[in-house]
C-alpha positions as a Markdown table, in Angstrom:
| # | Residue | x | y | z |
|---|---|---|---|---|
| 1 | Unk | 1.2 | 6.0 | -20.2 |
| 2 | Unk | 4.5 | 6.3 | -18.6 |
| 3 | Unk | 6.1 | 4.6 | -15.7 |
| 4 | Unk | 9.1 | 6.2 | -13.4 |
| 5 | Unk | 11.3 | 4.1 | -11.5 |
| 6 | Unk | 14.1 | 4.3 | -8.7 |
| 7 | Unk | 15.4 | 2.4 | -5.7 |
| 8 | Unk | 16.6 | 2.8 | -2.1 |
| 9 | Unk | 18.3 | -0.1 | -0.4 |
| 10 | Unk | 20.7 | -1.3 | -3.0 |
| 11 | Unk | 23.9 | -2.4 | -1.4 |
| 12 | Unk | 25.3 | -4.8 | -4.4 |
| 13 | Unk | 24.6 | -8.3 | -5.4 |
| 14 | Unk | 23.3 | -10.4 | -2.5 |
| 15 | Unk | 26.3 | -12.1 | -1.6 |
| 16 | Unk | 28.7 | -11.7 | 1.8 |
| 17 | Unk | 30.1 | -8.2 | 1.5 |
| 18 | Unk | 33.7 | -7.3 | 3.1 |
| 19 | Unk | 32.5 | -7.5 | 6.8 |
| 20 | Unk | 30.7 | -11.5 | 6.1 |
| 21 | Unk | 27.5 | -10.0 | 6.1 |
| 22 | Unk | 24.6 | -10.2 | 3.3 |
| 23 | Unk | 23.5 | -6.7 | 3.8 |
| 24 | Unk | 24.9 | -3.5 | 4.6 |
| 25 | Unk | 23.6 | -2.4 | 8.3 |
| 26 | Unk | 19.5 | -0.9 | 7.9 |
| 27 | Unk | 19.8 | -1.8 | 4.7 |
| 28 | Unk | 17.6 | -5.4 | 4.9 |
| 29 | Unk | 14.9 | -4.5 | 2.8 |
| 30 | Unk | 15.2 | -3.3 | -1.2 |
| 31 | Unk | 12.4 | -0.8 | -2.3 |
| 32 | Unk | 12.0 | 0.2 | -5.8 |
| 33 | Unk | 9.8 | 3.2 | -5.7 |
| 34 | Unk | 7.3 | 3.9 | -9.0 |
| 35 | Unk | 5.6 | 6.6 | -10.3 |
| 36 | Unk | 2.5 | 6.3 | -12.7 |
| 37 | Unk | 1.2 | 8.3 | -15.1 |
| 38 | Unk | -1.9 | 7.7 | -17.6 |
| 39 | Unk | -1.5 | 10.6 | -19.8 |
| 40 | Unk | 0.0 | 14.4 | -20.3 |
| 41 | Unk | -2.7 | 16.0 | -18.5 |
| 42 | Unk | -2.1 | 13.7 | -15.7 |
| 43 | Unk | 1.4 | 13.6 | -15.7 |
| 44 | Unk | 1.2 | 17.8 | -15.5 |
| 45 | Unk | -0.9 | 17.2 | -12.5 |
| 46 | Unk | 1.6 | 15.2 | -10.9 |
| 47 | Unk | 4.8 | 17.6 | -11.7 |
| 48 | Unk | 2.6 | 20.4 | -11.0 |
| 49 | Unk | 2.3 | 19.1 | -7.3 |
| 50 | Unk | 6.1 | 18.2 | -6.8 |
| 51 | Unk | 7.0 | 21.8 | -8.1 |
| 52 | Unk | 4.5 | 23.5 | -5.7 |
| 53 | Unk | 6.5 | 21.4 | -3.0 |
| 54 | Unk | 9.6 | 21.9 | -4.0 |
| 55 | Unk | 8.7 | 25.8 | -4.5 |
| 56 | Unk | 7.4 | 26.3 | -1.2 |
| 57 | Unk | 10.5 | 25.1 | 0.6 |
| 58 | Unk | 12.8 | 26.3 | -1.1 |
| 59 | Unk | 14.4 | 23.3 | -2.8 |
| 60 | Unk | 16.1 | 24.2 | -5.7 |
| 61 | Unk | 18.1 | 21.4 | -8.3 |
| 62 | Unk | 17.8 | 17.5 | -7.0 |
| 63 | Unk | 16.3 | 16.7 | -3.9 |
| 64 | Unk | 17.4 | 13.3 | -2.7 |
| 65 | Unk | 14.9 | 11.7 | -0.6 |
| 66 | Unk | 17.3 | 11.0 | 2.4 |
| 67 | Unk | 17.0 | 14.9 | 2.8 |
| 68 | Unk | 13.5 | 14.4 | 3.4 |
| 69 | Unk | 14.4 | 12.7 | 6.4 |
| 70 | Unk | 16.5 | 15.2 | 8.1 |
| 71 | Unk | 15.4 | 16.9 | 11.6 |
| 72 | Unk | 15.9 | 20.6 | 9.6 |
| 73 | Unk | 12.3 | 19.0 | 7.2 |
| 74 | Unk | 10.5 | 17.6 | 9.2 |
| 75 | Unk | 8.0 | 20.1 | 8.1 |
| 76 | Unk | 8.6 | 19.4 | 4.4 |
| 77 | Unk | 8.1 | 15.9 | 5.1 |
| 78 | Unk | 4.9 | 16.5 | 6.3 |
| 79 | Unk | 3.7 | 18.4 | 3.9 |
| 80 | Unk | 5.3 | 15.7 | 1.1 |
| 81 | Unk | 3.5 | 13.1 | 2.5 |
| 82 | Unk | -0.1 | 14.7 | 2.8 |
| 83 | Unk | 0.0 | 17.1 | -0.4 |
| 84 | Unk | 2.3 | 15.1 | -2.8 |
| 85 | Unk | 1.5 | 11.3 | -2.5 |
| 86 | Unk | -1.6 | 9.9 | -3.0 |
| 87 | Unk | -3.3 | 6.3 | -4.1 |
| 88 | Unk | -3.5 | 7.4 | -8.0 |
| 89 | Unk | 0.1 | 7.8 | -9.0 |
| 90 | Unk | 2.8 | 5.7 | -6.5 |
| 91 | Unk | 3.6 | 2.2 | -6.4 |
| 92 | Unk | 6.3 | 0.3 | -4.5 |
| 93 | Unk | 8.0 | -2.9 | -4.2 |
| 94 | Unk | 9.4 | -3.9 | -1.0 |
| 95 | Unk | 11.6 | -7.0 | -1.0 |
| 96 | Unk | 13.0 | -8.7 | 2.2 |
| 97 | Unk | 16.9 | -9.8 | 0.5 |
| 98 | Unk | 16.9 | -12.4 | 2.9 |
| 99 | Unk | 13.2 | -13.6 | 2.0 |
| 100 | Unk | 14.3 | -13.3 | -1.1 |
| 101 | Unk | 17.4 | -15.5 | -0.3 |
| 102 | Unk | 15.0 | -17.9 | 1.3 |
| 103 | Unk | 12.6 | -17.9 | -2.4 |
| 104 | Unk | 15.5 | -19.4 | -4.5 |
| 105 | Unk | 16.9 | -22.3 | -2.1 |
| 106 | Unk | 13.1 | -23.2 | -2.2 |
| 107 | Unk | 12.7 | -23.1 | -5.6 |
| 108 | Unk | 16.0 | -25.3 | -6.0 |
| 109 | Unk | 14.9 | -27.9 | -3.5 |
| 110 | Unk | 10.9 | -28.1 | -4.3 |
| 111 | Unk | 11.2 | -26.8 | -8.0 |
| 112 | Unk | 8.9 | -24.6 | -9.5 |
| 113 | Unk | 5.8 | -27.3 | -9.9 |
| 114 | Unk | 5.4 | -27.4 | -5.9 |
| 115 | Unk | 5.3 | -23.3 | -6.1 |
| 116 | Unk | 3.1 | -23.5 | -8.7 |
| 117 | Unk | 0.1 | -26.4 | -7.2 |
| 118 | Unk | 1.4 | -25.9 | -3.4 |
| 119 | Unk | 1.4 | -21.9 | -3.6 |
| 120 | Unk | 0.6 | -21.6 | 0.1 |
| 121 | Unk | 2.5 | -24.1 | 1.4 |
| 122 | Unk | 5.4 | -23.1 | -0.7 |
| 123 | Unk | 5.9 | -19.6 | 1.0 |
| 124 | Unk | 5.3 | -20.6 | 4.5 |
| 125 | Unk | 8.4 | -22.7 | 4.7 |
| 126 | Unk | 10.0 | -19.5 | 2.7 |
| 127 | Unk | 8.2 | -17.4 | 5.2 |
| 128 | Unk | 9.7 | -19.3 | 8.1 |
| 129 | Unk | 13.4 | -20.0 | 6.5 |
| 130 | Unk | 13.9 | -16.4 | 6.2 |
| 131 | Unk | 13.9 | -16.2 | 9.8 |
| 132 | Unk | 16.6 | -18.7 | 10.7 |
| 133 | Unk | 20.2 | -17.4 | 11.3 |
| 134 | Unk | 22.0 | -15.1 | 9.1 |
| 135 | Unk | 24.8 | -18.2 | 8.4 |
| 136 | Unk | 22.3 | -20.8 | 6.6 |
| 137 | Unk | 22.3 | -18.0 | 3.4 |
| 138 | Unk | 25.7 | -17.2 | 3.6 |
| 139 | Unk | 26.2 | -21.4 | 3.0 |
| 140 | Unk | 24.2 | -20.2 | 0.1 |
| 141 | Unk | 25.8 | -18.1 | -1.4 |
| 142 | Unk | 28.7 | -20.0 | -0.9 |
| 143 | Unk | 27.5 | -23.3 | -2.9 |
| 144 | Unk | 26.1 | -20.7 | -5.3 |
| 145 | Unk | 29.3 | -18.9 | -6.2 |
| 146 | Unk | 30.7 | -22.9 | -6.5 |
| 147 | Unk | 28.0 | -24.2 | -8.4 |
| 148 | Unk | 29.7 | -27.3 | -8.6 |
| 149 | Unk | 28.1 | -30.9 | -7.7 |
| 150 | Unk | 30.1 | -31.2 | -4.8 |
| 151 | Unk | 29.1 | -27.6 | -3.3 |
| 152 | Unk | 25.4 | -28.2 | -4.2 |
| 153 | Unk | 25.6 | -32.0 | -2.3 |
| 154 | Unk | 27.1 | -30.2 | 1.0 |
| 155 | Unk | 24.7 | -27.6 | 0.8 |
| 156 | Unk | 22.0 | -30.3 | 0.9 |
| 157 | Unk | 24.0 | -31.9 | 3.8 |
| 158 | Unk | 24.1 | -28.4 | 5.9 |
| 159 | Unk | 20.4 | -28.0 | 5.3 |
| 160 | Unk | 20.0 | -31.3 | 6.7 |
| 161 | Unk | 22.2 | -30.9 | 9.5 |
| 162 | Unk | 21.5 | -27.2 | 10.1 |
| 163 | Unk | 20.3 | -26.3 | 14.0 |
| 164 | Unk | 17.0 | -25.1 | 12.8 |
| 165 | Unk | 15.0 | -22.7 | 15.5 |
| 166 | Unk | 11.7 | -21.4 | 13.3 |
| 167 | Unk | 11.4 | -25.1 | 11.5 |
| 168 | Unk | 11.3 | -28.7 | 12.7 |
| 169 | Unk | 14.5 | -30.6 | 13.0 |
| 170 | Unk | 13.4 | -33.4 | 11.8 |
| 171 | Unk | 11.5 | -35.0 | 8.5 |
| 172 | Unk | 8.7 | -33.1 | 9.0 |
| 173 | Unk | 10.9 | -30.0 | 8.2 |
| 174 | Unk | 9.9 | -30.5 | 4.5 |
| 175 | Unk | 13.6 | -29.1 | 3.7 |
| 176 | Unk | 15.4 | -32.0 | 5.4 |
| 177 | Unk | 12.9 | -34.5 | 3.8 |
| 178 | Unk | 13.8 | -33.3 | 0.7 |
| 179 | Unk | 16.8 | -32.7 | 0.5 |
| 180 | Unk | 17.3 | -36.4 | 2.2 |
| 181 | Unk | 15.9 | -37.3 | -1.0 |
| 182 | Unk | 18.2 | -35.3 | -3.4 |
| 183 | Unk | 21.2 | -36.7 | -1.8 |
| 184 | Unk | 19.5 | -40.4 | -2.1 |
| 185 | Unk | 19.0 | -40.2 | -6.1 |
| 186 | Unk | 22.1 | -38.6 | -6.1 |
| 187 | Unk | 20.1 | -35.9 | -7.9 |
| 188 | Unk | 21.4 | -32.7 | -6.7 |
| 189 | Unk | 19.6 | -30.3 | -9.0 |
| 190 | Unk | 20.0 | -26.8 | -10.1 |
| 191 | Unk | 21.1 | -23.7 | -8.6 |
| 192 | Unk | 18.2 | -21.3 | -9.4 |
| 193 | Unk | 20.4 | -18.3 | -10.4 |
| 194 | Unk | 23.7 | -18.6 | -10.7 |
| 195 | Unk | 26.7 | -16.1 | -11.9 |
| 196 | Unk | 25.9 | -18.1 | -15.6 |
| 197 | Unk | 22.4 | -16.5 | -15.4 |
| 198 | Unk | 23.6 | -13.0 | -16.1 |
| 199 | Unk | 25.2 | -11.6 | -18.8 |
| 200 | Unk | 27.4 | -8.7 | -16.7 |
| 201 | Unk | 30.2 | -9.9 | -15.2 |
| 202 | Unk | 30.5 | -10.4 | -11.6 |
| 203 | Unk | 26.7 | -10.6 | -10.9 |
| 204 | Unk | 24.8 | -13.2 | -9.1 |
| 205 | Unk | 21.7 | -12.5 | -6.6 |
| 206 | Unk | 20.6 | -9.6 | -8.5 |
| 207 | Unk | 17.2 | -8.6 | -6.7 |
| 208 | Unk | 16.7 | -5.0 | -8.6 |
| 209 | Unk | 15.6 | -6.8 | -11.5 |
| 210 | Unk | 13.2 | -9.2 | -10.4 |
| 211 | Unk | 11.8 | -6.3 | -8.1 |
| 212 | Unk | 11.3 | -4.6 | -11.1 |
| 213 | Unk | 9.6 | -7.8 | -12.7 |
| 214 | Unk | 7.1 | -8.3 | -9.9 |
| 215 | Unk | 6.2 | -4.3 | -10.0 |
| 216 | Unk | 5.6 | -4.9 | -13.3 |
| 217 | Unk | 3.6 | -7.9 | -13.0 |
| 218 | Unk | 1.5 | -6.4 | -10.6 |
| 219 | Unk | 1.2 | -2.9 | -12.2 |
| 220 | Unk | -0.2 | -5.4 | -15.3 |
| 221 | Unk | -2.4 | -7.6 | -13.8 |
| 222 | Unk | -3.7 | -6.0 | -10.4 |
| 223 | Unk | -3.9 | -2.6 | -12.1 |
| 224 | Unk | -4.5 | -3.1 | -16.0 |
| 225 | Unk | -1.3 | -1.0 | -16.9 |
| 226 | Unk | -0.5 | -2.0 | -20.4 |
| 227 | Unk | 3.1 | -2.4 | -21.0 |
| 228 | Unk | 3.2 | -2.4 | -24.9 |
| 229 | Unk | 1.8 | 0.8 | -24.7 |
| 230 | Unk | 3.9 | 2.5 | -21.6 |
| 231 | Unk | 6.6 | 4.0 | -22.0 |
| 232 | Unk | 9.3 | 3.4 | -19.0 |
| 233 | Unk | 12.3 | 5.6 | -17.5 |
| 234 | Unk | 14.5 | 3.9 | -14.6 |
| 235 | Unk | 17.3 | 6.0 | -13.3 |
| 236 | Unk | 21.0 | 5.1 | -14.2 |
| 237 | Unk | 22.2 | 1.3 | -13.0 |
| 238 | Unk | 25.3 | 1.2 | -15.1 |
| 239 | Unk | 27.2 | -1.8 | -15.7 |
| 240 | Unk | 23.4 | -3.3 | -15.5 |
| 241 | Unk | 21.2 | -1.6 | -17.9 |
| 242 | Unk | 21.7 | -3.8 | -20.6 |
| 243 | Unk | 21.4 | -6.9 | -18.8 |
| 244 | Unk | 17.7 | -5.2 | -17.7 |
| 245 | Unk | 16.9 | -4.9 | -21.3 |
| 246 | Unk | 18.1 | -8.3 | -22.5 |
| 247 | Unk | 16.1 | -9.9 | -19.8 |
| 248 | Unk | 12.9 | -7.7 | -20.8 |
| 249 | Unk | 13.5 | -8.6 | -24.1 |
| 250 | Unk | 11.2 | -11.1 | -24.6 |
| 251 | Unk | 8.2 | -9.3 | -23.4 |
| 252 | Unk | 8.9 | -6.1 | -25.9 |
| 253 | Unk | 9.1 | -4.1 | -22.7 |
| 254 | Unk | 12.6 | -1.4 | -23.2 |
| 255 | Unk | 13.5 | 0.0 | -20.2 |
| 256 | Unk | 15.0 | 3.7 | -20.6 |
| 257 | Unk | 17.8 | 4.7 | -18.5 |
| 258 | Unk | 18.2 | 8.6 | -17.9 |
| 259 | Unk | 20.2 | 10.8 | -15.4 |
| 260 | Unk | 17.8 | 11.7 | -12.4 |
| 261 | Unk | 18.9 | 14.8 | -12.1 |
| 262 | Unk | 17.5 | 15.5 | -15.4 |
| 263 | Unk | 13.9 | 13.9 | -14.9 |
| 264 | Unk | 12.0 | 15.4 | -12.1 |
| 265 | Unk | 9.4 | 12.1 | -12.3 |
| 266 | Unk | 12.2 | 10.0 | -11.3 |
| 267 | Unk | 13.3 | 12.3 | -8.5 |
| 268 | Unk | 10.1 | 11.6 | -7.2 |
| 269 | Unk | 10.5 | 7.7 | -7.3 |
| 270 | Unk | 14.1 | 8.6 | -5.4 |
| 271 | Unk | 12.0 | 10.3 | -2.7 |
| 272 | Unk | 9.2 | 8.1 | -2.6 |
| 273 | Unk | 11.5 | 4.6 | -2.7 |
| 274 | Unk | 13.7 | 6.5 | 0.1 |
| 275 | Unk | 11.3 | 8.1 | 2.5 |
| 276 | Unk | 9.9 | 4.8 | 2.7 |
| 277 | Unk | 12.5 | 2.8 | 3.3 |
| 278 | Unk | 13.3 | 4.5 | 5.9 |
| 279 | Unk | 10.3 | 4.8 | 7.9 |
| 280 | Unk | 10.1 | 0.9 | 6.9 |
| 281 | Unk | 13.0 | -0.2 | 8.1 |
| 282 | Unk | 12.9 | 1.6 | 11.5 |
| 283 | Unk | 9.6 | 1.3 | 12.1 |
| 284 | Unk | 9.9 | -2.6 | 11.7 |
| 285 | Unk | 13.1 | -2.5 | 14.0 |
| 286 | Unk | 11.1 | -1.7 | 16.8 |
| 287 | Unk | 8.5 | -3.9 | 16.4 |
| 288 | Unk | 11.3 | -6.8 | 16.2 |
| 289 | Unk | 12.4 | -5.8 | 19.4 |
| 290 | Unk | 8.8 | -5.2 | 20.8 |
| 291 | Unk | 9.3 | -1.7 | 21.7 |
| 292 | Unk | 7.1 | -0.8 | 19.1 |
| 293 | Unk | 5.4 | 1.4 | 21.3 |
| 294 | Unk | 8.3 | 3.4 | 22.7 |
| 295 | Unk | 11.1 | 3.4 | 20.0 |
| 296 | Unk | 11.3 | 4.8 | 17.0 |
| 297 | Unk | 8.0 | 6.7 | 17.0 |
| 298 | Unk | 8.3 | 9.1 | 14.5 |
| 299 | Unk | 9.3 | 6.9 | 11.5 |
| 300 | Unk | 6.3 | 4.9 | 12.4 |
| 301 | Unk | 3.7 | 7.4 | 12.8 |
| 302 | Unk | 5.0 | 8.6 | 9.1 |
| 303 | Unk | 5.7 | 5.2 | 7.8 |
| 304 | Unk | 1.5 | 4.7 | 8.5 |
| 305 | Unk | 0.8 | 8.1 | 6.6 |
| 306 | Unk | 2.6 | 6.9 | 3.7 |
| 307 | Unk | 1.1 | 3.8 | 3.7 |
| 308 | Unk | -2.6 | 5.5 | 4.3 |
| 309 | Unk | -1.8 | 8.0 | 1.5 |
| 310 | Unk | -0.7 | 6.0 | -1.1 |
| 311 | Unk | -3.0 | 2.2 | -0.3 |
| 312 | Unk | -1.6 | -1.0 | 0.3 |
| 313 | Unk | -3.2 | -2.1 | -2.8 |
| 314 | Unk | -0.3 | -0.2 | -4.4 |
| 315 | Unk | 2.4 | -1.5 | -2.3 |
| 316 | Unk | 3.9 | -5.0 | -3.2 |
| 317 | Unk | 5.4 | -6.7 | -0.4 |
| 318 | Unk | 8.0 | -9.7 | -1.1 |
| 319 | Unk | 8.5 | -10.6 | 2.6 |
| 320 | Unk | 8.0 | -13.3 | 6.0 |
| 321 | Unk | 4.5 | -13.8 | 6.1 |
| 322 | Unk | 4.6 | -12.1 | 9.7 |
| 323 | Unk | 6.4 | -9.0 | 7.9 |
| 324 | Unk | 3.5 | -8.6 | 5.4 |
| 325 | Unk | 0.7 | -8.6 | 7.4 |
| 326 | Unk | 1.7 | -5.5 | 9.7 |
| 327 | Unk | 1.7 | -2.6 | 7.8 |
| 328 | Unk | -2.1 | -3.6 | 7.6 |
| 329 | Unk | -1.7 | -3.4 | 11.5 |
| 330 | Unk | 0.2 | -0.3 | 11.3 |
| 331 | Unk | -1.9 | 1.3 | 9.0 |
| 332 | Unk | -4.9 | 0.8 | 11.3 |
| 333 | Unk | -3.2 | 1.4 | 14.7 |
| 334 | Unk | -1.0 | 4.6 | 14.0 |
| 335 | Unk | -3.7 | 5.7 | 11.1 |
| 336 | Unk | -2.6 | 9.7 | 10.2 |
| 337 | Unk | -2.7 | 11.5 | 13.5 |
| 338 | Unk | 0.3 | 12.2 | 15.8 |
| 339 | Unk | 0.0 | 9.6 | 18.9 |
| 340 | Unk | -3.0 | 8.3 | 17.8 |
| 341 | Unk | -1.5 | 4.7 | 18.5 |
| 342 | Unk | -1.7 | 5.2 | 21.7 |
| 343 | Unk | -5.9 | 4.8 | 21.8 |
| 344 | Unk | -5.5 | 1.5 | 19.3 |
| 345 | Unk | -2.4 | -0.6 | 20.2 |
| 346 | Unk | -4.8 | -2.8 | 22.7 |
| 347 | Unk | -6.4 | -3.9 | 19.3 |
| 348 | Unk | -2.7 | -4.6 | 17.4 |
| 349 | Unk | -3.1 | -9.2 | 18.0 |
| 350 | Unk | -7.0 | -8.9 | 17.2 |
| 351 | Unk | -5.9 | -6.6 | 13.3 |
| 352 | Unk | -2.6 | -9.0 | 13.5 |
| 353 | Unk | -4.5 | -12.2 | 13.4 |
| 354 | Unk | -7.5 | -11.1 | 10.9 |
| 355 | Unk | -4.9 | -9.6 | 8.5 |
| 356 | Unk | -3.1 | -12.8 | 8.1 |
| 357 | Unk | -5.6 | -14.9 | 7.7 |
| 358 | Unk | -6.4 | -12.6 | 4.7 |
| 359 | Unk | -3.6 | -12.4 | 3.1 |
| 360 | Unk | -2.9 | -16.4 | 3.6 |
| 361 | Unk | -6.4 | -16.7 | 1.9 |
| 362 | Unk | -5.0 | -14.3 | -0.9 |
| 363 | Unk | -1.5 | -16.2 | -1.3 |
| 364 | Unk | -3.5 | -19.6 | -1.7 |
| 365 | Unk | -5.0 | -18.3 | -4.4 |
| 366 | Unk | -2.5 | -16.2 | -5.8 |
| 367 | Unk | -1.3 | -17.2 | -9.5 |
| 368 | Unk | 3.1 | -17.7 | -9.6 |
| 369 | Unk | 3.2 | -18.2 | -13.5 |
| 370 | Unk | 1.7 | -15.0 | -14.7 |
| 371 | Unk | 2.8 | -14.1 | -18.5 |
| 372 | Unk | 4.3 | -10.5 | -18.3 |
């Protein structure tokens, strides 16, 4: 078995960049794209496929996936997403960076026991933090890059203070309760993971690699890949791939770094983590803005073919509760026909509201402390 792996979305360490911001513009969400293969014969079948594309329009050497989404391929786009994904071979990881922001200042002020025995509870108050304003993470980051007692105790003072508008302002906002408590035992904690939690200099926040852990973790226990006996290619990361294969140490996993331009199988991850980005990201803009049903059309309509082509089953989705629940709604509404949404989007609060009660259901019951 072999595993191929690349990413779309990577703008650095998630910390305040040169303009204040955590993220650079349409870049919110980090997808690490994969693609699977169980043997030779199968991973013939899959090449086979890309070449055929690749052949029949004419691209010759690399093709980047942000070609794909140029005007001048629309047709090859098309024909990439019906012909060349399907729900045997491609798995993604999409992670939210500020949801992801919003996961380690709850693990530092509930620990990891509350995520462990409150599982539910524990990611709707992440859920609902990730949608406060932009300026409680970069107080964060801040306290992070301190890491001092004192920047730790006025973080627990902001959180307290902080004008919250998706949470209570109050001591039923279980943030303030605890963090009121912290400050009272004069037990300020731990930064979850802090610039001494990585071996390269300089990095702090680094969501590629626990992306690459949960894809793992699902691929293992959702899909019974065994890792001992896969064999695993990630395109270049350098300054980071040793840092990758120190962390996956432990679990005998060795992550093998190669130049994509040299492995087809990972140009395919490239196109698969890119495309769907992409479509993701714009797709999910308009819905934000509730134009959903006049903006940004197109990279919806395609966003729910990708999604139909390849299952959600296959498509792990570290985001706002709200955020995970509608590409189920997507899926359904656009499904794979050209303004087919426009026949389904009465239905979009009745597949909105039986979605998330599923998926609440499956995060009560989900398992956080899974052996890799």
């Amino acid at each position: 078995m072999k595993l191929f792996f690349d990413e779309s979305g990577y703008s650095g360490c998630i910390m305040p960049n040169k303009n204040g911001q955590l993220f650079n513009d349409g870049q919110r969400h980090f997808v690490l794209g994969s693609v699977f293969v169980a043997d030779k014969e199968d991973e013939i079948e899959i090449l086979n496929k890309y070449r055929q594309f690749k052949n029949r329009f004419e691209f010759t050497g690399e093709i980047k996936g942000s070609e794909l989404m140029t005007q001048r391929n629309n047709e090859a786009l098309k024909y990439f997403i019906t012909n060349v994904l399907d729900d045997k071979h491609f798995f993604i990881c999409n992670y939210d960076k500020i949801f992801y922001l919003a996961t380690l200042i709850s693990v530092y002020i509930f620990g990891v026991p509350f995520q462990q025995q409150e599982t539910l509870t524990f990611y709707m108050m992440a859920s609902a933090l990730a949608g406060e304003k932009e300026e409680l993470f970069l107080h964060y980051c801040s306290a992070v890059c301190e890491n001092t007692d004192n920047s730790k105790k006025e973080f627990l003072e902001y959180l307290i203070s902080f004008p919250y508008e998706k949470l209570d302002r109050n001591d039923y906002n279980l943030y303030i309760a605890f963090a009121k408590l912290m400050l009272e035992n004069k037990d300020y904690g731990e930064f979850t993971l802090t610039y001494e939690a990585y071996s390269c200099k300089n990095t702090v926040n680094f969501v590629n690699m626990t992306a690459l852990g949960e894809l793992l973790l699902s691929l293992k226990h959702l899909h019974g890949v065994d890792m001992s006996k896969t064999e695993i290619y990630h395109d270049n990361l350098m300054g980071y791939e040793e840092e990758y294969n120190q962390s996956f140490e432990d679990n005998k996993i060795h992550i093998n770094f190669v130049d994509s331009k040299e492995n087809e199988l990972v140009q395919l991850a490239d196109n698969i983590s890119s495309i769907y980005r992409k479509c993701f990201e714009k797709s999910f803009e308009a819905f934000r803005c509730n134009k959903q049903w006049t903006d940004n059309i197109w990279f919806t309509e395609n966003y729910s073919r990708i999604i139909n082509a390849i299952g959600m089953e296959h498509i792990k989705m570290d985001t706002q509760i709200s955020d995970y629940v509608l590409p189920f709604v997507i899926r359904d509404i656009f499904g794979n026909e050209y303004g087919q949404f426009e026949k389904n989007k009465e239905k979009f609060w009745g597949l909105f509201y039986f979605y998330k009660e599923k998926i609440m259901e499956d995060i009560d019951a989900m398992k956080v402390d899974l052996p890799l």
